[in-house]
N, C-alpha and C positions, 0 to 999 in steps of 0.2 A: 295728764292728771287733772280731776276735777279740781276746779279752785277755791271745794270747800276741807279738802284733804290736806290741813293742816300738821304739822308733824308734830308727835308728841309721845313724849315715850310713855309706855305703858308697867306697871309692876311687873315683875317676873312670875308672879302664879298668873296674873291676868292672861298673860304670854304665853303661857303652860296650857290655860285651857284653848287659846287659841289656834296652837299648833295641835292640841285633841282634838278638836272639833274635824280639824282637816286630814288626821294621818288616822285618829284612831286608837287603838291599843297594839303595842309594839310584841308583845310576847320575847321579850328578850329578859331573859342571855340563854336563848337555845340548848338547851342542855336537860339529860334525862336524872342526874344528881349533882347535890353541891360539888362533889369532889371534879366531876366534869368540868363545872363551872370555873375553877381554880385550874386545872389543865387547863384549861382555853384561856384562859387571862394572861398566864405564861407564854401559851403559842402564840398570840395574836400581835403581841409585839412584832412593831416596825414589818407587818405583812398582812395581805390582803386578807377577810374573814373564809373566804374559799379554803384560802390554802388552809388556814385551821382545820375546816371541815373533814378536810381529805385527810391530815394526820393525825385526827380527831375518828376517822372512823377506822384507820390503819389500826390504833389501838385497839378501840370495839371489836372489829372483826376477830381478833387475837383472845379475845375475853380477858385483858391486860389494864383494863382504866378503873385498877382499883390502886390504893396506896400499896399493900402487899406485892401484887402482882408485877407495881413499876420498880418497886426496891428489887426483885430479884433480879432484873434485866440487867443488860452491863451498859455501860456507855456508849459502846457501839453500837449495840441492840435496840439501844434506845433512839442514836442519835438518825439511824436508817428509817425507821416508824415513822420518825417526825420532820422524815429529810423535804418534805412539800411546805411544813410553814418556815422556812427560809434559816439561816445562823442555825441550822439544827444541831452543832457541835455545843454550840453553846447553849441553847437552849434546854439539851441533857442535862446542860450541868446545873442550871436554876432549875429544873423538875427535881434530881435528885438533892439541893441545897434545900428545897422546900419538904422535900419527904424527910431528910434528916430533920429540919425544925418539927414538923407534924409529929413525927413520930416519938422525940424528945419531950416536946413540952405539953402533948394532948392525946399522945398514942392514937395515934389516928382516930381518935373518937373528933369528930366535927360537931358533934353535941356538947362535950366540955370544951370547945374552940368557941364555939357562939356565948357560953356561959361568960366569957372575960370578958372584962369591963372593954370598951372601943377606942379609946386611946390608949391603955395599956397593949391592946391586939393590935393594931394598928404602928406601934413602935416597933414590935415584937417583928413584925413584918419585913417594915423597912429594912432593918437587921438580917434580915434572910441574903443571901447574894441572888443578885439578878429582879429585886423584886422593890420597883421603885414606887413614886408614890399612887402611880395612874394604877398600878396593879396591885397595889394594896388595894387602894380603896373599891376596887371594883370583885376583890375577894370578899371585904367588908360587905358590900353592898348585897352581893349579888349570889355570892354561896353560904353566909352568915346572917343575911340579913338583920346586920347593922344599918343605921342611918348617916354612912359616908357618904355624901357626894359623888360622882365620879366627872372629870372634868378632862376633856382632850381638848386637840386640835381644831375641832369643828364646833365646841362649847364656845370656845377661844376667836372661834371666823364669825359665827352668827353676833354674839354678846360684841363684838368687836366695831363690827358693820351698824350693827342697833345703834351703836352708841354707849351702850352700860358700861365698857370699860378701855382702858387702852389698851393698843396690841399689843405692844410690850410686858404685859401683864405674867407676874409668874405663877406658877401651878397651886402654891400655897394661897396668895392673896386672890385669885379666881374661884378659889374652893370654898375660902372664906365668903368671899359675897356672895356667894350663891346659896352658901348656908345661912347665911344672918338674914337673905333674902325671904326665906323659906320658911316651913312648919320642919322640924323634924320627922319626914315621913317616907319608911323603907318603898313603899307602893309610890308617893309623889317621884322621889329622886331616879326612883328604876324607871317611870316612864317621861318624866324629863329627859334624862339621860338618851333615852332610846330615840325620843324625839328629834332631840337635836343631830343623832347621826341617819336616820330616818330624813331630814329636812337640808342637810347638807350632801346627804346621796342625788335627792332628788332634784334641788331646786337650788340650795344656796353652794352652787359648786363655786369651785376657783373661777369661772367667769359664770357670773350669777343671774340665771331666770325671774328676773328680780320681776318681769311681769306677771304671773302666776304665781308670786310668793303672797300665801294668805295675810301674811302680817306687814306686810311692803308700805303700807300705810304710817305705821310706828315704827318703821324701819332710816336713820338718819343717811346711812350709804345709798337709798336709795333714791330718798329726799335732794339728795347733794351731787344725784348725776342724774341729767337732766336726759341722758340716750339712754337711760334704764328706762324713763317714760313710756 
């Protein structure tokens, strides 16, 4: 390392444009409607984004990834479609726990769902079974375009490594800083968001290419190990 590359950490939007500069625009959360986006929020839990795919296009193929369509199916019928993103027994049952909420408190209109206030929806959610806070906020985000955060594991690895927080950190006060860090903005948080697992696919894996990391400069974990040099 040059001995003028002093460490120091940088804001979080500074951060933001600097992982754009490198990744670009994310195009995510891959999906042809909101309601999709909400399927895949549910399947993607605790399994890799592939297998989504596959029980993501299982559906499609069937003309089935509408809320009607999933209500008439039975559990079984459901639970074989989606038997590729992994727990698919259970998984049936948070799709069909979320179609009951939808269908009670918005009649499947996603239009009067976006209309509620975001912490009120955002309660509302939680209360669903199977639908915790990472898959709230990333319904908020990402099929309602709400201004939630969404924050995982790899939010968790990079903010961790930098320095901005300890790893013991939980899901509520990570969400907080990163929002108090922030503008309020559906378009900032969805390509933050994307970035940070875009940059942990790539580069800040569990044993981290910390040489080709574009921000390894304002990065403390990297500062602090001298064989990442």
């Amino acid at each position: 390392m040059n001995s003028s590359e002093k460490f120091h950490r940088i804001d979080l939007l500074t951060l933001y444009h600097k992982l754009f500069e490198c990744f670009g625009l994310q195009h995510w959360w891959p999906a042809d409607t909101p309601f999709e986006v909400i399927i895949g929020a549910i399947l993607t839990q605790n399994t890799a984004w592939k297998n989504v795919e596959t029980a993501i296009n299982a559906l499609k193929n069937k003309n089935l990834l509408t809320p009607g369509q999933l209500e008439n199916l039975s559990h079984t019928e459901l639970s074989e479609l989606i038997r590729s993103s992994g727990y698919y027994n259970q998984k049936a049952l948070k799709i069909k726990a979320f179609l009951e909420f939808f269908k009670s408190k918005y009649n499947y209109k996603l239009s009067r769902m976006a209309q509620a206030p975001l912490e009120k929806l955002r309660k509302q959610l939680l209360e669903v079974h199977g639908i915790g806070e990472e898959t709230a906020d990333s319904i908020l985000l990402y099929a309602v375009n709400k201004p939630a955060f969404v924050v995982d594991a790899y939010t968790k690895r990079i903010l961790s490594r930098m320095g901005y927080i300890p790893k013991e950190i939980t899901y509520k006060n990570l969400k907080s800083f990163c929002e108090s860090s922030l503008t309020k903005d559906v378009t900032l948080y969805n390509e933050f968001h994307a970035l940070f697992v875009r940059a942990c696919h790539d580069i800040c894996l569990s044993k981290p290419k910390c040489t080709i990391c574009p921000v390894k400069i304002f990065c403390q974990y990297y500062h602090n190990n001298d064989n990442m040099k």
